[in-house]
Backbone bond lengths (Angstrom), bond angles and torsions (degrees), N, CA, C in turn:
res aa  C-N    CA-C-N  psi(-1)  N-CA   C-N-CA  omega(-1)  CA-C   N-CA-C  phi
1 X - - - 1.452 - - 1.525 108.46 -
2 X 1.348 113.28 134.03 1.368 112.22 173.71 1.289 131.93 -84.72
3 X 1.012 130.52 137.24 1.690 132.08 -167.05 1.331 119.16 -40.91
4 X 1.558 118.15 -24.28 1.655 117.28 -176.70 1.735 88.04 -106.12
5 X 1.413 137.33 -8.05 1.107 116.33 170.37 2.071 107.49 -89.44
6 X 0.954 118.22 -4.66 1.421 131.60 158.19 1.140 132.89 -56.66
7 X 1.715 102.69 -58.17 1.345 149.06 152.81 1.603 95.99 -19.39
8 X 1.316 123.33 -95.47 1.498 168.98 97.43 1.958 86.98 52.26
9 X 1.085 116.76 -46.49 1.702 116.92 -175.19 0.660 99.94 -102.31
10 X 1.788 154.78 -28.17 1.297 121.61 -150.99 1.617 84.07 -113.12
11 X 1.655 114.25 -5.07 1.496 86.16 165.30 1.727 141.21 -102.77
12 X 1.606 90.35 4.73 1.627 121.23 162.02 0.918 109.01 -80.50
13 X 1.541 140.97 10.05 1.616 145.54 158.52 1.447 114.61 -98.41
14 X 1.112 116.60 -33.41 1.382 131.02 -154.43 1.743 90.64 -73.63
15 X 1.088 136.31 -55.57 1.848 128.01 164.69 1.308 104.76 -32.69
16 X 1.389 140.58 -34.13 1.245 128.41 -161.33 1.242 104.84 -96.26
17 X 1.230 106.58 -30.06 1.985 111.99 167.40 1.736 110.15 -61.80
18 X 1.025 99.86 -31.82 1.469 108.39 178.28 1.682 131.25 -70.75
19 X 1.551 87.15 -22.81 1.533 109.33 -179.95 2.002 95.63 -99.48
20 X 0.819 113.97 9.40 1.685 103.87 -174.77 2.108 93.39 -130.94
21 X 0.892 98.70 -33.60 1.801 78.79 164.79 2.145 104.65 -123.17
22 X 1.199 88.05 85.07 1.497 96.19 -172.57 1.533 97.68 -72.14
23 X 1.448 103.38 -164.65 0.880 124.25 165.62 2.289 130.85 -55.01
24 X 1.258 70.22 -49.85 2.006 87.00 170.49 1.036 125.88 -67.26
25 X 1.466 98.99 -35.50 1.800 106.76 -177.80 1.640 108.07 -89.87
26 X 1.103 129.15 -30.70 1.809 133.52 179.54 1.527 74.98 -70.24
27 X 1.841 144.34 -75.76 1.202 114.85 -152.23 1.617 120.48 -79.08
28 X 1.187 117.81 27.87 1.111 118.00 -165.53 1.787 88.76 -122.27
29 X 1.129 104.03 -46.64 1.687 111.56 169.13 1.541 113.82 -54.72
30 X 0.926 129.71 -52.94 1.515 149.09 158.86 1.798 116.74 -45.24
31 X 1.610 119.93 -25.85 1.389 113.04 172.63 1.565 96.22 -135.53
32 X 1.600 108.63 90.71 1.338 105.33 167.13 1.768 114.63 -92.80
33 X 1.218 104.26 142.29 1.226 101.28 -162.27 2.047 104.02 -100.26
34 X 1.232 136.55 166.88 1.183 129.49 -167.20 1.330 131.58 33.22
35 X 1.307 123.03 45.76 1.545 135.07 -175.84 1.498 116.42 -88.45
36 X 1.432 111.24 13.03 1.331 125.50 172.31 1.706 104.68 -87.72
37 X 1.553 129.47 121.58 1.204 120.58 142.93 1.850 125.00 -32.08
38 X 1.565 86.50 140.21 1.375 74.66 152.56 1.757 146.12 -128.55
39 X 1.338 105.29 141.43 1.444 92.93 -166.70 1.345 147.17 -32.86
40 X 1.232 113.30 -24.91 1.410 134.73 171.54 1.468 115.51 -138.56
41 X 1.386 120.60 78.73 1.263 100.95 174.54 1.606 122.65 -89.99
42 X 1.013 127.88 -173.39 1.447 137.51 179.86 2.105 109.47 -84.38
43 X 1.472 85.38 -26.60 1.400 93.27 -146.30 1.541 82.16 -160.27
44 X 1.731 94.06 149.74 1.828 91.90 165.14 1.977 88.40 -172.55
45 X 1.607 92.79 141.15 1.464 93.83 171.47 1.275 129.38 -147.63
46 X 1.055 141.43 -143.15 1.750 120.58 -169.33 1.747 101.69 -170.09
47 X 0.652 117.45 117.64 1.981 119.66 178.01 1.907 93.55 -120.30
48 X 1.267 93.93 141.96 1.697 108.66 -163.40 2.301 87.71 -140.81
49 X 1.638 83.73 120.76 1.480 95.86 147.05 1.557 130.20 -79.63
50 X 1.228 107.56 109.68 1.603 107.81 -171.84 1.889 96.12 -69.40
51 X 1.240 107.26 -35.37 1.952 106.09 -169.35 1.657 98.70 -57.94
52 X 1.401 117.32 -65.56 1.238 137.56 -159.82 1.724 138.14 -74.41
53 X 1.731 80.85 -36.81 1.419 107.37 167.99 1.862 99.49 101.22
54 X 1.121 115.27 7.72 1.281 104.31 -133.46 1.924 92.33 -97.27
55 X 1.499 119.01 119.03 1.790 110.09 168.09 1.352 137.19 -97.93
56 X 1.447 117.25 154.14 1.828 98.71 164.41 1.599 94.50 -135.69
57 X 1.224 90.69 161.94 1.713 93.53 -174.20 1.660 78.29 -128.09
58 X 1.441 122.93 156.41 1.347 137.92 152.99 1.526 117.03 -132.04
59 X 1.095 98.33 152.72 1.632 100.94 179.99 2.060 103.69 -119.31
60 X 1.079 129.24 156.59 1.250 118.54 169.49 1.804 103.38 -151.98
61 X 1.363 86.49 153.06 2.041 104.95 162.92 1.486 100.12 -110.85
62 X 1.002 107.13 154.31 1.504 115.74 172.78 1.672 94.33 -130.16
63 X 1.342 121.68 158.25 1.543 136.21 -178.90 1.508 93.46 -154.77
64 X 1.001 109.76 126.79 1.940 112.91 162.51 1.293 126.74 56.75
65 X 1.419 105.10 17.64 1.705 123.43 -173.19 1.537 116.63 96.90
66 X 1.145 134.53 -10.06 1.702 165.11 -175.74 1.026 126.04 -106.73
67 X 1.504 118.70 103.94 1.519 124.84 160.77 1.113 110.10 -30.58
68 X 2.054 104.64 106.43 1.588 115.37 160.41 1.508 130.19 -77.50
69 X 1.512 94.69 -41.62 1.357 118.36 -172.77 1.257 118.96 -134.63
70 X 1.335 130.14 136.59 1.300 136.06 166.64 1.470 146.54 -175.13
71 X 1.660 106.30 137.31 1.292 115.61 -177.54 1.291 143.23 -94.73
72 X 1.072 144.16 162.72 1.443 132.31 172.31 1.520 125.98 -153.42
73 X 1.387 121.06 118.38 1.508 117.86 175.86 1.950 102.49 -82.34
74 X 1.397 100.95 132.06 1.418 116.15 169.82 1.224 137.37 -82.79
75 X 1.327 142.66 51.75 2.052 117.71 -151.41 1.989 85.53 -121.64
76 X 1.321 107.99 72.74 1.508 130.00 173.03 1.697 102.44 -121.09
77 X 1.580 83.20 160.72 1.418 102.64 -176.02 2.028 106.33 -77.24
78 X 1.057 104.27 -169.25 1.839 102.90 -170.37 1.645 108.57 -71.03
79 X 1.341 99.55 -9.80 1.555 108.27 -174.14 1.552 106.35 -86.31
80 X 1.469 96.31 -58.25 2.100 103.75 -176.95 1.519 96.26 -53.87
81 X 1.654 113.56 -47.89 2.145 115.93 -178.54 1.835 81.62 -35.85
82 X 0.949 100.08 -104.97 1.414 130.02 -176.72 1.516 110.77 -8.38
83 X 0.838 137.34 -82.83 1.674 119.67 154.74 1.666 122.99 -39.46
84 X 1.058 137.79 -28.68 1.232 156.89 -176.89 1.594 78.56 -70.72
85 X 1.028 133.44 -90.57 1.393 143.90 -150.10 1.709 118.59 -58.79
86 X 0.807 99.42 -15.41 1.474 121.92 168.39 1.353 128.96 -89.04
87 X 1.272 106.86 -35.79 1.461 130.58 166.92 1.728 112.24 -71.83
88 X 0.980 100.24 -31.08 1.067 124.26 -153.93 2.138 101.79 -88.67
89 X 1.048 93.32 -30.43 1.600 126.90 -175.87 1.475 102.40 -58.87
90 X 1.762 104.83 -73.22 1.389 137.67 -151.71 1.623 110.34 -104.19
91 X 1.194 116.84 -10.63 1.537 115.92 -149.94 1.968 90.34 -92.03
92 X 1.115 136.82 23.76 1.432 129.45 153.14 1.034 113.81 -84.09
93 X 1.623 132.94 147.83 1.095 139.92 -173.59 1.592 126.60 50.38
94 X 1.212 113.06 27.18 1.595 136.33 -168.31 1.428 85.04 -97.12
95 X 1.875 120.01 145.96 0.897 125.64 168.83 1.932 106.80 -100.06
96 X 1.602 104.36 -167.03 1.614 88.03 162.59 1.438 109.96 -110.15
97 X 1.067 148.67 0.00 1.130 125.94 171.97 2.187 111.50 -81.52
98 X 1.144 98.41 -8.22 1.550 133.10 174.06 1.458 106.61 -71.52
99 X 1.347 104.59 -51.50 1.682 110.30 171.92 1.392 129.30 -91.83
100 X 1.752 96.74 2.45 1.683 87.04 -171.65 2.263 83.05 -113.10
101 X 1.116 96.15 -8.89 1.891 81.58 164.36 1.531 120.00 -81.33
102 X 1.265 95.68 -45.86 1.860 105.71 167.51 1.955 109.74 -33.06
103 X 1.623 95.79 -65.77 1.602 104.73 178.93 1.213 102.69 -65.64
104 X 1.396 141.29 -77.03 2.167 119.88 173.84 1.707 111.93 -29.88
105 X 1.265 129.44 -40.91 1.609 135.33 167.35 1.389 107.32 -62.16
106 X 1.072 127.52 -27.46 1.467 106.25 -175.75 1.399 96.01 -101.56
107 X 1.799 128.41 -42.05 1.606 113.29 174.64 1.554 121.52 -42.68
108 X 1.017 110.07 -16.97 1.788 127.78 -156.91 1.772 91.18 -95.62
109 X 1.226 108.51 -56.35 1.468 110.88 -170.22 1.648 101.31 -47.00
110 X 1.253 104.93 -53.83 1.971 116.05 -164.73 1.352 104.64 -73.72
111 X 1.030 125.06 -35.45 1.574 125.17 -154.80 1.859 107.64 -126.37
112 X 0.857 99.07 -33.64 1.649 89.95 150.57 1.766 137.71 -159.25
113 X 1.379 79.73 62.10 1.261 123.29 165.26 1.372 106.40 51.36
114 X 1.492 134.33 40.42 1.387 131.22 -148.21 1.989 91.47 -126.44
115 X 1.273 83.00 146.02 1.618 117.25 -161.56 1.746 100.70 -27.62
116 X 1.517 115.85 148.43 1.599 106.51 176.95 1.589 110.30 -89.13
117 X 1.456 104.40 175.18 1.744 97.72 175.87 1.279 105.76 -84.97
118 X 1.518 103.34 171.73 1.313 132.23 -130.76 1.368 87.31 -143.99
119 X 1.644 100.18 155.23 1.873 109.21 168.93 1.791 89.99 78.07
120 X 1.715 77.55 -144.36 2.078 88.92 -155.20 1.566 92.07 -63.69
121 X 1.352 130.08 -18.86 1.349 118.30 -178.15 1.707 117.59 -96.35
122 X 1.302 107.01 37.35 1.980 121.27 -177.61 1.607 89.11 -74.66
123 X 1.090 135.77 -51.45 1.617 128.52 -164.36 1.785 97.02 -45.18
124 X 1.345 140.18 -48.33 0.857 119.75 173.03 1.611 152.23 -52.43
125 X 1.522 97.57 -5.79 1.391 123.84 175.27 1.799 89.60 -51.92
126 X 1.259 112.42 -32.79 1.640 103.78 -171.28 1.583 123.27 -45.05
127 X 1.284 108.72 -38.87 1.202 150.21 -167.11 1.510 114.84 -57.49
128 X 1.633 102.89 -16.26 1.744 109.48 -149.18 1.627 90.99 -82.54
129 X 1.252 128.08 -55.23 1.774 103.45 178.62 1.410 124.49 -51.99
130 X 1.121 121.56 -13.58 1.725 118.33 163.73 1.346 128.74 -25.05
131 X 2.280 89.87 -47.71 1.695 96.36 -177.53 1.507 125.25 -65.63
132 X 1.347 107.93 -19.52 1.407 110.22 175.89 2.085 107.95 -76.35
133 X 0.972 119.66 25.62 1.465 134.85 179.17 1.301 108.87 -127.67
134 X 1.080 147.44 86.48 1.504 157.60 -170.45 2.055 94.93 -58.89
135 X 1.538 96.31 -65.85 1.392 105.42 -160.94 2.045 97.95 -72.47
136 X 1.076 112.96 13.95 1.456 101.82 -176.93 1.742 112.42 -119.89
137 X 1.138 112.70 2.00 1.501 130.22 -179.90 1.139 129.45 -76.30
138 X 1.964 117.93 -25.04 1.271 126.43 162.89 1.399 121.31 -69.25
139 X 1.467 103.76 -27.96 1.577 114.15 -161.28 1.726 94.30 -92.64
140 X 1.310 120.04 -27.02 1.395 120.19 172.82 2.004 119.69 -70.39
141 X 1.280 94.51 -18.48 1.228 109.88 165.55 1.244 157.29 -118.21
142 X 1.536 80.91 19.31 1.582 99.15 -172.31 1.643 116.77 -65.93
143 X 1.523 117.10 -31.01 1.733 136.80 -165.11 1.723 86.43 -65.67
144 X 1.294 99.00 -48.32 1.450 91.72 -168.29 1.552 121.42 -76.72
145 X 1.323 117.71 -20.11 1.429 132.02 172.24 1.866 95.74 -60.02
146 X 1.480 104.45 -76.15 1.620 94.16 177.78 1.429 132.17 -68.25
147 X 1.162 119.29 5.01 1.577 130.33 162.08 1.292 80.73 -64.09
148 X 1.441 145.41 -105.56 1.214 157.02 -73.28 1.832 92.09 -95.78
149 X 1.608 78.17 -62.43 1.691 83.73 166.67 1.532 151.87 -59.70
150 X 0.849 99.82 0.34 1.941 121.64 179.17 1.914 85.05 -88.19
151 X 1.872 88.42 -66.30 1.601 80.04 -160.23 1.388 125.82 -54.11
152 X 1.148 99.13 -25.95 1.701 107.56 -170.16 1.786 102.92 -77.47
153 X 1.550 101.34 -23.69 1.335 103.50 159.90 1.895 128.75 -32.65
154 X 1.461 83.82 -47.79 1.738 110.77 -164.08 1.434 116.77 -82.06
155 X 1.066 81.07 -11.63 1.852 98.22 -157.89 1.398 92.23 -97.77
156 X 1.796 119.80 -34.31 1.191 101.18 178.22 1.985 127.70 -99.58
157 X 1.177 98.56 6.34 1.279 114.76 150.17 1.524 121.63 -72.01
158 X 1.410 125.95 -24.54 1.494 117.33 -169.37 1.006 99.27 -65.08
């Protein structure tokens, strides 16, 4: 292949890069909301991209079956921000069986191409060109991997 036919591909890709950190997701990456630990949590857990490098740590309270409280350290790419931040938005008063459909809804969205969530969690519709990114789907899901896990943490102490 010749260098301007190279040229020539990587810049008929570059729109599709454009469509996967749009506009919503850089500002959504850019205002993460609850990025403070928290001091006492109930529960706290950590999901790590081995491809990317990319982590989130969360911390949670639970009260009455429902996310009371919660924290999160960020060091993800604009995609994990970007889900992080959203989560991060909505995730009070969330139960877990609430959070573990969200996380099957969002595996479904990326990987086989199945409808995004809906209600207080629509901001994630942002999310939907991701699936055409194989290697970018772990790191988009990591918030929700350690959501699931803190809580289920709690749940199995009751």
């Amino acid at each position: 292949m010749r260098v301007l036919d190279r040229y020539s591909a990587a810049e008929e890709r570059i729109p599709m890069l454009d469509d996967v950190y749009n506009h919503k997701i850089l500002e959504f990456a850019g205002n993460i909301p609850q990025l403070e630990r928290l001091p006492s949590p109930m529960a706290s857990s950590k999901a790590h991209s081995k491809l990317c490098g990319s982590t989130i740590e969360v911390d949670l309270v639970v009260e009455d079956g429902k996310v009371a409280a919660f924290g999160q350290a960020v060091n993800a790419c604009a995609l994990g921000q970007a889900a992080a931040s959203v989560v991060g938005r909505h995730i009070l008063g969330s139960d877990l069986e609430e959070l573990r459909q969200l996380r099957a809804q969002m595996q479904s969205m990326l990987r086989e191409a199945g409808d995004p969530p809906a209600g207080k969690w629509d901001d994630l519709k942002f999310l939907q060109p991701v699936r055409d990114y194989p290697a970018r789907h772990a790191s988009t899901l990591l918030v929700f991997d350690a959501v699931v896990d803190a809580f289920e943490q709690i749940e199995g102490r009751s």
